[in-house]
C-alpha positions, 0 to 999 in steps of 0.5 A: 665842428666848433670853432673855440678860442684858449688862451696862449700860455708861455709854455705854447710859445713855440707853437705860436712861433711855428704858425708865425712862419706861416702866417709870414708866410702868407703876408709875405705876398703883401709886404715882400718880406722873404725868409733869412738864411734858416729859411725862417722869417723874422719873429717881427712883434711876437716876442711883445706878446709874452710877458706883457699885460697889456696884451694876449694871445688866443690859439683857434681850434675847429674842433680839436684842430689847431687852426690859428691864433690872434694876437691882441694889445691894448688890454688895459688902456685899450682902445684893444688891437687885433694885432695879428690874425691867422687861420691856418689854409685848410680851414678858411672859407669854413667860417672858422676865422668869422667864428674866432675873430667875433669870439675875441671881440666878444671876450674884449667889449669895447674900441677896436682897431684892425688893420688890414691890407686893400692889397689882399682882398680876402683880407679885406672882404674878411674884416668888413664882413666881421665888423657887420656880423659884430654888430657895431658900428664901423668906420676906416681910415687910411694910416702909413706904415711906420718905417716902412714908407715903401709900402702902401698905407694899411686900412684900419677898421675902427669899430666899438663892441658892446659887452 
């Protein structure tokens, strides 16, 4: 099966706002961040992604399975930020984030920055590995979390694609 990106429209809002659970859900592991009452997790910088031109958002389907989504800004200005990225369990370890993440950068040529955390490991290998398939030269940097002091400093990938 194929992995392939469609542009997030306002109408599939609600989907984007199911998968951000789980996605929350599986940083929560990293950040310590737990659902409130509802039982749901906080929609942290989702709403930023809607309306805005300055940024976009990507479904990723393996096949005709809905399998994730990746979240970008910088659009206009850049330099473009993968601001979330998600794949949903049951189709990790088949390529299909590999797959999509490049197809975006790919769709984005030029300066990119994406964070990670050291602390997930799956996260780490996964974004040094797209940087080499990508093509482009890579560096890292240190950066703390903005009002989050607690939590150990993310590690950005900085790189720059070529159309």
């Amino acid at each position: 099966m194929s992995t392939s990106l469609r542009l997030v429209t306002d109408e599939q809002r609600p989907l984007v706002e199911r998968l951000w659970q789980l996605y929350s859900h599986d940083l929560s592991e990293f950040r310590g961040v737990m659902p409130d009452g509802d039982g749901l997790f906080n929609p942290g910088r989702l709403p930023l992604y809607f309306g805005n031109p300055d940024r976009c958002g990507y479904l990723i389907f393996y096949g005709s399975a809905l399998a994730g989504f990746a979240l970008i800004r910088g659009l206009s200005e850049g330099p473009r930020v993968m601001g979330e990225f998600f794949v949903v369990r049951a189709s990790r370890r088949r390529r299909v984030g590999q797959q999509a993440a490049l197809q975006v950068l790919e769709l984005h040529p030029g300066r990119w920055e994406i964070a990670f955390q050291e602390e997930n490991p799956a996260a780490a290998r996964f974004w040094r590995r797209v940087a080499t398939a990508s093509g482009a030269t890579s560096q890292e940097e240190r950066r703390p979390i903005d009002a989050k002091p607690d939590l150990p400093s993310d590690t950005w990938l900085l790189l720059t694609t070529q159309p």
